[in-house]
C-alpha positions as CSV (number, residue, x, y, z in Angstrom):
1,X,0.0,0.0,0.0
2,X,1.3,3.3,-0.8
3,X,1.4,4.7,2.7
4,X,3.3,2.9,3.4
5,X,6.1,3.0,1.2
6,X,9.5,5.1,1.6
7,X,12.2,5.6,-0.8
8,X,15.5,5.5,0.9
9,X,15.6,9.3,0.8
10,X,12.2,9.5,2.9
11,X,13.6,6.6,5.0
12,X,17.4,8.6,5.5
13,X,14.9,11.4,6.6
14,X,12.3,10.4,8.7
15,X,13.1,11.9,12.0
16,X,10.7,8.9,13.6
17,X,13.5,6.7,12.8
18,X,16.3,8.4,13.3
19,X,15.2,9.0,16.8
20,X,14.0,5.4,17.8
21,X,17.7,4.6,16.8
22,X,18.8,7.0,18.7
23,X,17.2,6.3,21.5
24,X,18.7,2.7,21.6
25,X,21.9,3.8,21.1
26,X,22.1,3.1,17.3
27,X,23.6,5.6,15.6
28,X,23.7,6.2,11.5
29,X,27.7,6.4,11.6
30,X,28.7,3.7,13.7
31,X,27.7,0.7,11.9
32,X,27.9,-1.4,14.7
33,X,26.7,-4.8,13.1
34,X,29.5,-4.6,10.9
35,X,31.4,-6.2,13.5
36,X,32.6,-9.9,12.5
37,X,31.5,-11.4,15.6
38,X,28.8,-9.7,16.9
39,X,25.1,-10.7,14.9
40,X,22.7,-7.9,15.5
41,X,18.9,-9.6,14.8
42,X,15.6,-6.6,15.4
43,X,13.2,-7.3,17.5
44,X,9.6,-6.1,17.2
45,X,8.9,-6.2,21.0
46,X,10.4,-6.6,23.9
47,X,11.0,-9.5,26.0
48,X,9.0,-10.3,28.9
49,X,9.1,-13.8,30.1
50,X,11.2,-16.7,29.4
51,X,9.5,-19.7,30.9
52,X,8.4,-21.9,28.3
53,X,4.8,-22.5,30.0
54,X,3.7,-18.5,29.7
55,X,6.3,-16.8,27.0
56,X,4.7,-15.1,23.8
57,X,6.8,-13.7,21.7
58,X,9.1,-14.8,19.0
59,X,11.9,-13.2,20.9
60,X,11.2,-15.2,23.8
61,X,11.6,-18.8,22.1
62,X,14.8,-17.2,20.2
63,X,16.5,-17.1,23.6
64,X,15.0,-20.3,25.0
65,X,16.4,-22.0,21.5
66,X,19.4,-20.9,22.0
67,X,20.2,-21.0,26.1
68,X,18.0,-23.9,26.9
69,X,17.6,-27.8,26.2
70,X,15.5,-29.9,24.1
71,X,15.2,-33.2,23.4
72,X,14.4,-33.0,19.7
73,X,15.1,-30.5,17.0
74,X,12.7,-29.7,13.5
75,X,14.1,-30.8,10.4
76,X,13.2,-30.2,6.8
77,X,13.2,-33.8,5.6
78,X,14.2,-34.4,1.8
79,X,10.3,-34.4,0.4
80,X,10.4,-30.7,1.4
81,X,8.0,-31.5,4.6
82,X,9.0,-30.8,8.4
83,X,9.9,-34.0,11.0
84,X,12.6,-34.2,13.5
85,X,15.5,-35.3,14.7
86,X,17.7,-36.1,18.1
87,X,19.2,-33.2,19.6
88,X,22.8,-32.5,20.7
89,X,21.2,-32.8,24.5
90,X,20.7,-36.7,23.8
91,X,22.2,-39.8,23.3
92,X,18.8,-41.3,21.8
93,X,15.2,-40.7,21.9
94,X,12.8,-42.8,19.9
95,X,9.1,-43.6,19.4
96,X,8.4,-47.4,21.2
97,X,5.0,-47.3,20.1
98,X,2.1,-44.9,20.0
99,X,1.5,-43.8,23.5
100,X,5.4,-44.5,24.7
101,X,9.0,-42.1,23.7
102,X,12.1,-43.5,25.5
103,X,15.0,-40.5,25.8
104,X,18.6,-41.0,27.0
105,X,20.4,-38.1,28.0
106,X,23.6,-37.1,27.0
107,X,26.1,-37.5,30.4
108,X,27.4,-34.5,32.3
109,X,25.6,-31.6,31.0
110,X,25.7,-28.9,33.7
111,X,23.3,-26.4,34.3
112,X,24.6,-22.5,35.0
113,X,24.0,-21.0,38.5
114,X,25.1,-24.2,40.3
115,X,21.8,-25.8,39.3
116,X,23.6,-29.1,38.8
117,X,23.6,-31.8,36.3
118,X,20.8,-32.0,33.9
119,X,18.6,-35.5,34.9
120,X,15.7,-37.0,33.4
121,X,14.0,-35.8,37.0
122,X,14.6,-31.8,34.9
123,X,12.8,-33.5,32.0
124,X,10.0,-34.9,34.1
125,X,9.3,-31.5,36.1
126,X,9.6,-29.8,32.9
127,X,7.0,-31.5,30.5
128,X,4.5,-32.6,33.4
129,X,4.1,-28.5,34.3
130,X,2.9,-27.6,31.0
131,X,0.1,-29.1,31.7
132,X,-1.5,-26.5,33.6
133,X,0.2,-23.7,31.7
134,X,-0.6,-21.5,29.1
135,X,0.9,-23.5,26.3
136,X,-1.3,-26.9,27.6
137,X,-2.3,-27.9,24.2
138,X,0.9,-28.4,22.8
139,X,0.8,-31.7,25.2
140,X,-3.0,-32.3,24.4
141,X,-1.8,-36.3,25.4
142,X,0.6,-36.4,28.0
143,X,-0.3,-38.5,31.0
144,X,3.1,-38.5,32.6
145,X,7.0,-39.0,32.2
146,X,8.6,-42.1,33.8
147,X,11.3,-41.5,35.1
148,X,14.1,-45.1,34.8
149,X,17.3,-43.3,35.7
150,X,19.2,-40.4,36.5
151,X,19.6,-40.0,32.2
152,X,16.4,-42.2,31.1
153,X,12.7,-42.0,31.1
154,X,9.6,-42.4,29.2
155,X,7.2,-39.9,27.7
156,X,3.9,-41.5,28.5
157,X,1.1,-40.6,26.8
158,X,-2.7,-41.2,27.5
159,X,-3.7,-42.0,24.0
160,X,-1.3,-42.4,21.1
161,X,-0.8,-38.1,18.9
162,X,0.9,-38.8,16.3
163,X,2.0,-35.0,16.1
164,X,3.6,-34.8,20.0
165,X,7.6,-35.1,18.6
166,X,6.7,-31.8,16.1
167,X,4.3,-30.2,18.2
168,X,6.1,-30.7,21.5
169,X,9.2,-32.2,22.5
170,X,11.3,-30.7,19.4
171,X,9.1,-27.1,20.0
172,X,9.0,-24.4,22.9
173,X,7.1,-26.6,24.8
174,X,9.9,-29.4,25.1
175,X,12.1,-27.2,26.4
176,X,13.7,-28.1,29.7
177,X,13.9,-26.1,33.1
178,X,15.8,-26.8,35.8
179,X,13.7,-28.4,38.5
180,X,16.0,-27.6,41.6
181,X,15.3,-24.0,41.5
182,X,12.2,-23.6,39.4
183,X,10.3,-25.9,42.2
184,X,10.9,-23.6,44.5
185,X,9.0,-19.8,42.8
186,X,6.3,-19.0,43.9
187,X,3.6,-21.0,42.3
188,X,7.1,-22.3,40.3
189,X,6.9,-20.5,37.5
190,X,9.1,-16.9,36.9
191,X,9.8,-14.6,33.6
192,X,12.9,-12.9,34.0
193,X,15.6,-13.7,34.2
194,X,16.4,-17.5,33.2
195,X,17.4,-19.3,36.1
196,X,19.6,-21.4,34.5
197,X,21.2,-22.2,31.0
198,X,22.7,-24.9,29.2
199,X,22.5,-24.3,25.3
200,X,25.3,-23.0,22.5
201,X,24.6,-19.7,23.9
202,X,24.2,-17.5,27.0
203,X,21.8,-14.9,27.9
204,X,24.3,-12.3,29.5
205,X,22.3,-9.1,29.7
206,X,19.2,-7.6,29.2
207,X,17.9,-4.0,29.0
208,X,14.2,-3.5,29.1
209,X,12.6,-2.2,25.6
210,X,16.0,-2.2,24.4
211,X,18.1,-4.9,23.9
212,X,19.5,-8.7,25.0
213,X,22.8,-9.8,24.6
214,X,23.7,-13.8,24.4
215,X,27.5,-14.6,24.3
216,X,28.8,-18.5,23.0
217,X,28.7,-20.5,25.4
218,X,32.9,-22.0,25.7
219,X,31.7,-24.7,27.2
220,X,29.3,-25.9,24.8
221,X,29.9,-29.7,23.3
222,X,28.0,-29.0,20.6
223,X,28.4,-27.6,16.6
224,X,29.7,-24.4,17.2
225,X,27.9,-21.2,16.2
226,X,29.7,-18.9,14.1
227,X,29.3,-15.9,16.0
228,X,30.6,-15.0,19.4
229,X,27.9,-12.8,20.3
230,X,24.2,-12.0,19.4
231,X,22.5,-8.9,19.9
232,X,18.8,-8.8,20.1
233,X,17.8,-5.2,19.5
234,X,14.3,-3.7,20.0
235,X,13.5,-1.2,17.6
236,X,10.1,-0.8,17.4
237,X,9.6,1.0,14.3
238,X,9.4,-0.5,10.9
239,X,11.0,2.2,8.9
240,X,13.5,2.8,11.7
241,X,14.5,-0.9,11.0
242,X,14.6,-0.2,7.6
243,X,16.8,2.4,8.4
244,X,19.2,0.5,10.9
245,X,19.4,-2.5,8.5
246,X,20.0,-0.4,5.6
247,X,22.9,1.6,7.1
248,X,24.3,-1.6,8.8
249,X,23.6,-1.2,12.5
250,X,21.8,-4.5,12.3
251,X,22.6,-7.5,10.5
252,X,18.9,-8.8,10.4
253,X,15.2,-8.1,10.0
254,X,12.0,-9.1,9.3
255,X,10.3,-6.8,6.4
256,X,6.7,-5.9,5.4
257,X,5.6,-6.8,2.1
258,X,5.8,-3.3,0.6
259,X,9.6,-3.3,1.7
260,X,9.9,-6.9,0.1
261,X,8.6,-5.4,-2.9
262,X,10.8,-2.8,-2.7
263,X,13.6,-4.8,-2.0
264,X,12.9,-7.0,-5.1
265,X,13.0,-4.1,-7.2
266,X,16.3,-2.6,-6.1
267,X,17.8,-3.8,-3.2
268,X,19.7,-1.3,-0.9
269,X,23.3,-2.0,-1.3
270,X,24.7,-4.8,0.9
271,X,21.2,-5.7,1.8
272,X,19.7,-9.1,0.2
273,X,16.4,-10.2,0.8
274,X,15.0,-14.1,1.9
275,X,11.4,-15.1,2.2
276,X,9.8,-18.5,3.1
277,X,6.3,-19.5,3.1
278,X,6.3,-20.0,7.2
279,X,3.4,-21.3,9.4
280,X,2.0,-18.0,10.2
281,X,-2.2,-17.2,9.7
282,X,-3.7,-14.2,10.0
283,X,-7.8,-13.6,10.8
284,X,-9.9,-10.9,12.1
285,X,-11.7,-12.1,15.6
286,X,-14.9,-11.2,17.1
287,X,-15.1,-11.1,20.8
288,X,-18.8,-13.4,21.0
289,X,-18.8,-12.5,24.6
290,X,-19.2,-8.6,23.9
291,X,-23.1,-7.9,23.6
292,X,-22.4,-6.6,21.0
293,X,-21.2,-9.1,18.6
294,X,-23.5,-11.6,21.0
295,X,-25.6,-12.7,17.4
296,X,-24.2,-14.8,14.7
297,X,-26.0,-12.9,12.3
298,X,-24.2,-9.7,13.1
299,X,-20.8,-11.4,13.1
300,X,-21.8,-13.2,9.5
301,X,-23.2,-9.7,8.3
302,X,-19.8,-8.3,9.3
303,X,-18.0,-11.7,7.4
304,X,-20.2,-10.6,4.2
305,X,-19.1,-6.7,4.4
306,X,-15.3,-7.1,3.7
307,X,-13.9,-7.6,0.6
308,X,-10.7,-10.2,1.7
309,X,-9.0,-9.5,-1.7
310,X,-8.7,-5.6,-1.5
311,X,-6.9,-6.1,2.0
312,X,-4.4,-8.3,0.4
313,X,-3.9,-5.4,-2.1
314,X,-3.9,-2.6,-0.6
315,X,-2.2,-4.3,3.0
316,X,0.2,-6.9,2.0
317,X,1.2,-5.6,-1.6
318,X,-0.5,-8.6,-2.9
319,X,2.6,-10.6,-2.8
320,X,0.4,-12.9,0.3
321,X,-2.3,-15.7,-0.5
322,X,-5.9,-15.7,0.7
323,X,-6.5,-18.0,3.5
324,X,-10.0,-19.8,4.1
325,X,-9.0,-21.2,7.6
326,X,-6.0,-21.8,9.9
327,X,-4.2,-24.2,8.7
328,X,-1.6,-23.2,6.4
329,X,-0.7,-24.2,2.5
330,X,1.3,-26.9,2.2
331,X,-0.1,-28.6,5.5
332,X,-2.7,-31.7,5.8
333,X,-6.0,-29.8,6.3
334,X,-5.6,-27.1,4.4
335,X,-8.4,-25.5,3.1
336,X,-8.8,-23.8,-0.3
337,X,-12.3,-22.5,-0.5
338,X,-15.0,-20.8,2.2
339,X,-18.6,-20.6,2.7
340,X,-18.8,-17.3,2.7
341,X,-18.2,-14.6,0.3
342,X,-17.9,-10.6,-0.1
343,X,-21.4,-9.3,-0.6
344,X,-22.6,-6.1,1.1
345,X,-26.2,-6.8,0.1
346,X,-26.3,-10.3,2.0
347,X,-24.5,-8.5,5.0
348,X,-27.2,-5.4,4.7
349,X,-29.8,-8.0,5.5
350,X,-28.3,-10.2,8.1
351,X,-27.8,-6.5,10.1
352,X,-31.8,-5.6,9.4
353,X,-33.0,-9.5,10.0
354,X,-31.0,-8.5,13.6
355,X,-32.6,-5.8,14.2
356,X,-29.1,-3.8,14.4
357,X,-28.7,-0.6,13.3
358,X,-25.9,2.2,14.1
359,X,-23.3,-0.3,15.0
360,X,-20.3,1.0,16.8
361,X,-16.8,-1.4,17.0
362,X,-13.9,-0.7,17.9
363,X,-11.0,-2.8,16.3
364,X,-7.6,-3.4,17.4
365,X,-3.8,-4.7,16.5
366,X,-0.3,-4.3,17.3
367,X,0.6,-0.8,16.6
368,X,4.3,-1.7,15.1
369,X,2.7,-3.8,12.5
370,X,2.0,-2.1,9.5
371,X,0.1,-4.8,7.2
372,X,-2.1,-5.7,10.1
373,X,-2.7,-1.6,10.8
374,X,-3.5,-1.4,7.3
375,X,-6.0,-4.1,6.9
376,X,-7.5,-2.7,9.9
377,X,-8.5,0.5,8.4
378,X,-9.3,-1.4,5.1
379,X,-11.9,-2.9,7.6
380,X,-12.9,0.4,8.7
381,X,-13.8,1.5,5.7
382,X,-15.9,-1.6,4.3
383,X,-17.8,-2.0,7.2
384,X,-18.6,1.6,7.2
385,X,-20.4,0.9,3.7
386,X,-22.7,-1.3,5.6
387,X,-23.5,1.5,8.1
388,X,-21.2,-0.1,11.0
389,X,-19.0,2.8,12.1
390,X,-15.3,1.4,13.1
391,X,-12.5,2.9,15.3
392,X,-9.2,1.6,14.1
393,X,-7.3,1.5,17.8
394,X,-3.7,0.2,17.7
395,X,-1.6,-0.5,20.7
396,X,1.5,-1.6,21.6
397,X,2.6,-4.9,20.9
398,X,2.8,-5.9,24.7
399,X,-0.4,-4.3,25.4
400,X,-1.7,-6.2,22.7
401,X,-1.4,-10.0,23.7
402,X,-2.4,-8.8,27.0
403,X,-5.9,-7.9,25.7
404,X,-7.7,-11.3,25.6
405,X,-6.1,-12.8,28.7
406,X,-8.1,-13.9,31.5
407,X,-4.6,-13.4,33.8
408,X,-3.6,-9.9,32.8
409,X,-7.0,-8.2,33.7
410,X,-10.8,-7.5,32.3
411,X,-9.3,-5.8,29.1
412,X,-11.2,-8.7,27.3
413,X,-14.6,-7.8,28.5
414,X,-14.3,-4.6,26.6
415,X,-12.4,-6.2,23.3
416,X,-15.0,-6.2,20.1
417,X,-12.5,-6.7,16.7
418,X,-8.9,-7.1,16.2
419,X,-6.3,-8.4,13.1
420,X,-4.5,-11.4,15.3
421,X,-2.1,-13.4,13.8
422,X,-0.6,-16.8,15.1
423,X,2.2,-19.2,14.1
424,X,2.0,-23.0,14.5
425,X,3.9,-25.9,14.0
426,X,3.4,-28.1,11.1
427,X,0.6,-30.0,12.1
428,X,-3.0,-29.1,11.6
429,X,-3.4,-30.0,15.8
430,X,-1.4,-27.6,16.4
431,X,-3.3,-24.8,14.2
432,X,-6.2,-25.5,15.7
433,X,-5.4,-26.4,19.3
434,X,-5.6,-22.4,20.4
435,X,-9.8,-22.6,19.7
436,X,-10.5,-25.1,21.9
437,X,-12.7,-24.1,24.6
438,X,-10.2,-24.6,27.6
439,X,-8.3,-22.2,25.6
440,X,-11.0,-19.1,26.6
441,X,-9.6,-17.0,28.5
442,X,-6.2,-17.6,27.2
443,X,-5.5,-17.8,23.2
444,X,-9.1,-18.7,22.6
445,X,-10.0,-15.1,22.0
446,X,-12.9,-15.2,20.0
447,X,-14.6,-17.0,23.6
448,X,-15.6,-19.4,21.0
449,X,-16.4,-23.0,21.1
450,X,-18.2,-25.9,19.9
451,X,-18.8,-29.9,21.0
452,X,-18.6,-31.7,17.4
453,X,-15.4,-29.1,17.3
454,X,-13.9,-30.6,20.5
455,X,-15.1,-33.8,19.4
456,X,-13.1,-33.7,16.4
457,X,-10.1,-32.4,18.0
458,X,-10.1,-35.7,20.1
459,X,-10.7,-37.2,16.8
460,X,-7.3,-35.9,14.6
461,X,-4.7,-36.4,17.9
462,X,-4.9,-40.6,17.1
463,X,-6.4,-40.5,13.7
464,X,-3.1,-42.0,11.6
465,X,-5.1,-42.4,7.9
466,X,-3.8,-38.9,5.9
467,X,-7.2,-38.7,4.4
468,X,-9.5,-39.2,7.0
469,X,-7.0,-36.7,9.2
470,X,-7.1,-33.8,6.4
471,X,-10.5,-34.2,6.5
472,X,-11.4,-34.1,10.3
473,X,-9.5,-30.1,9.9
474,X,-11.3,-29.2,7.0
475,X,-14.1,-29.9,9.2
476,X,-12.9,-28.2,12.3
477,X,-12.4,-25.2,10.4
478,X,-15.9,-25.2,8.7
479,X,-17.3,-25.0,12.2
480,X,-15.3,-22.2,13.4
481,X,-16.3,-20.2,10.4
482,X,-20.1,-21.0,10.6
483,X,-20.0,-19.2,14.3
484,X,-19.5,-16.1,12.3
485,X,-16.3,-15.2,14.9
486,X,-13.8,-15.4,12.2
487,X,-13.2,-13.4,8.8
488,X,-10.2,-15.1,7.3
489,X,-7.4,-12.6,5.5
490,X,-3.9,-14.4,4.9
491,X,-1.2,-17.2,5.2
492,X,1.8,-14.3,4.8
493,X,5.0,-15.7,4.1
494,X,7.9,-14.1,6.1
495,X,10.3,-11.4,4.3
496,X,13.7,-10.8,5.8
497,X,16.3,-8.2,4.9
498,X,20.0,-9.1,6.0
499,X,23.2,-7.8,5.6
500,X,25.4,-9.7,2.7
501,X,27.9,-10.8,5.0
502,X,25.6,-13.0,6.7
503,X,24.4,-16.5,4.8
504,X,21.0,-16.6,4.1
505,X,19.4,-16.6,7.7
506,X,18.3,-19.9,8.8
507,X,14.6,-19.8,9.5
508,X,12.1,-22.4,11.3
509,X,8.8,-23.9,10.1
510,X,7.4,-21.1,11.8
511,X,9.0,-18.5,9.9
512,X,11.4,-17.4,13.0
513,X,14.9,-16.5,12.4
514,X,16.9,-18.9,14.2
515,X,20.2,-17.4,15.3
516,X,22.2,-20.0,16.5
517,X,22.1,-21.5,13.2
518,X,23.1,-18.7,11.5
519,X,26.1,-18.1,9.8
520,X,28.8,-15.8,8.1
521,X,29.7,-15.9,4.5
């Protein structure tokens, strides 16, 4: 969208960027990612816990991948789909059958802070908490882990998922705390800082709404990562990352699609440009709890108002697919057609079979992202053609996740609309998993749910037959778009703009920059 493109000279100029450079003390001449050892990644928001039962942010799970322990790591296997594979914290771990996965440890790992050696009692304490954390359906089958030895044990699950090593052990929520000091926090859980590390780097310092610093850890018994240090900088601002990446104060950033398109056209000198496809999906929610948006037929009439196409025109330069679910191209469920369509007449008279007239909303999304910002005032100005008057209300990205929790406050009593987007494993259970009704209050926003959807959540965990499994997400998604809560936009592939003395950046089935596996040219 032409708003919000800048040439470089507009970029050079804008005084918004020079001073949220400046205020992190990034400045133009010192080109301080140019140093060989130092990798300097942006960071959109700031970090704000670290314990892998409550964190939310990207940044978050780039420090836990890189200071903590896992069993299992994701792989791209050779058909071009994602799997998994041992990690360097194991001698073995393998799937016994369908509800059993047997782990050996690797010997002598030590944990920072004097937390000891890491046991298969770290691994037990570890996976058995997420259970009544925030990130519960990632384990949607655990019963328990058995622990054999001081370096064996058991995952045990209740009924055999065949998606538990992807969606699980080799993600966030298979990473390992140290029970000896964890146990003992209140209710044992904490945010900041970790409070203990064993990985190929170190979290070293961190300055609030600025920056993190992670040194290699000399120690480490592992493949070695190729820089010494890595600097993850806040900078808030999109052009003002533009900017820093541009001039070479950071190595690394993600992009919006305007600046891909840019990019494409005539990339900034010393400045390349990578995109994948990630696992990333993108929808407008209704809150069904407000009064407001209480009947279906107003949140169909608001489905019918919006034409999906013009917000991937005019918000993600059209370089992004339309989505008609939440389960990404390229994955088993994958949907490629909706029920619903744009048609201002049909959503005219769902609002006059309601009886609803002068409709006020307010919708809401992270202010520092632009394409989401956009489509919110694409929104806007749709829905004001079918006489529903919309304030477009960004907020800060940490205010934002915020919003729908239960644990942070009534902030989701008042929330009516918002552009959301959420990134997922590759596995349709996983894509899904965040709608289930135990998920209300948490990332279950819409306060949405269904039985034949739960049902059929049950249903996909054990269901091994590709077919029969695709189809049991088609389904899931049909019902979630018959409750009206959901107006599907996008699957957006991730742009990233790096420095060309880096490799092309290593990036996730998420979409997420991974750091450790980065590398110089």
């Amino acid at each position: 969208m032409s708003k919000f493109c800048m040439s470089r000279r507009q970029v050079v100029g804008n005084a918004a960027a020079l001073a949220s450079l400046a205020a992190l003390g990034i400045h133009p001449n010192s080109v301080l990612g140019a140093e060989n050892d130092i990798f300097k990644i942006r960071l959109e928001g700031d970090i704000k816990v670290l314990d892998p039962g409550y964190d939310n942010a990207i940044a978050e799970a780039n420090v836990l991948y890189m200071c903590m322990p896992r069993l299992a790591v994701q792989e791209k296997q050779v058909d071009g789909t994602w799997g998994w594979k041992p990690s360097e914290y194991v001698e073995s771990i393998r799937q016994d059958d369908g509800t059993h996965i047997s782990f050996t440890l690797r010997k002598g790992m030590m944990w920072s802070n004097d937390a000891g050696e890491i046991t298969a009692d770290d691994v037990k304490f570890s996976f058995e908490r997420m259970l009544k954390s925030d990130w519960s359906a990632s384990w949607p089958a655990l019963d328990h882990v058995e622990v054999k030895d001081k370096y064996n044990g058991t995952i045990v699950l209740k009924s055999p998922f065949v998606a538990t090593m992807i969606m699980a052990v080799s993600n966030v929520a298979g990473i390992i705390i140290p029970k000896s000091l964890v146990e003992k926090m209140k209710d044992q859980k904490y945010s900041l800082p970790l409070p203990a590390q064993c990985g190929p780097y170190a979290m070293v310092e961190w300055t609030p709404r600025q920056k993190a610093v992670l040194k290699a850890n000399p120690d480490w018994w592992g493949a070695k990562p190729s820089f010494k240090e890595v600097h993850l900088v806040q900078v808030t601002d999109a052009k003002a990352a533009e900017f820093a990446l541009e001039t070479g104060e950071i190595d690394a950033t993600e992009v919006p699609p305007d600046t891909a398109v840019r990019y494409k056209q005539a990339s900034p000198q010393h400045v390349k440009l990578i995109s994948s496809p990630g696992a990333g999906f993108t929808w407008m929610g209704m809150n069904t709890q407000n009064p407001k948006l209480a009947d279906v037929r107003v949140r169909k009439a608001i489905q019918r108002a919006i034409d999906p196409d013009a917000i991937l025109q005019g918000a993600y330069a059209a370089l992004c697919p339309r989505a008609y679910g939440v389960v990404p191209t390229g994955l088993l469920g994958h949907r490629d057609k909706s029920n619903y369509s744009f048609n201002p007449d049909e959503a005219k008279a769902l609002l006059q079979d309601a009886g609803v007239s002068g409709l006020t909303l307010d919708i809401t999304t992270p202010a520092d992202d632009a394409p989401k910002v956009a489509a919110c005032q694409i929104i806007q100005s749709y829905l004001g053609e079918v006489g529903i008057n919309v304030t477009v209300s960004p907020v800060d990205a940490g205010t934002y996740w915020d919003l729908g929790q239960e644990s942070k406050g009534d902030a989701w009593k008042k929330l009516e609309l918002y552009v959301m987007g959420y990134s997922t494993s590759p596995d349709p259970a996983d894509a899904t998993a965040s709608f289930l009704k135990k998920q209300i209050g948490a990332w279950n926003w819409e306060r949405w749910s269904d039985p034949e959807y739960e049902d059929l959540y049950q249903e996909g965990m054990s269901e091994t037959d590709r077919e029969k499994r695709a189809a049991i997400y088609v389904r899931m998604q049909e019902i979630m778009e018959n409750s009206g809560a959901y107006f599907w936009i996008t699957f957006p592939p991730v742009f990233y703009g790096y420095r060309d003395r880096i490799a092309p950046p290593a990036i996730d089935p998420n979409g997420w920059l991974r750091p450790e596996l980065c590398a110089k040219v």
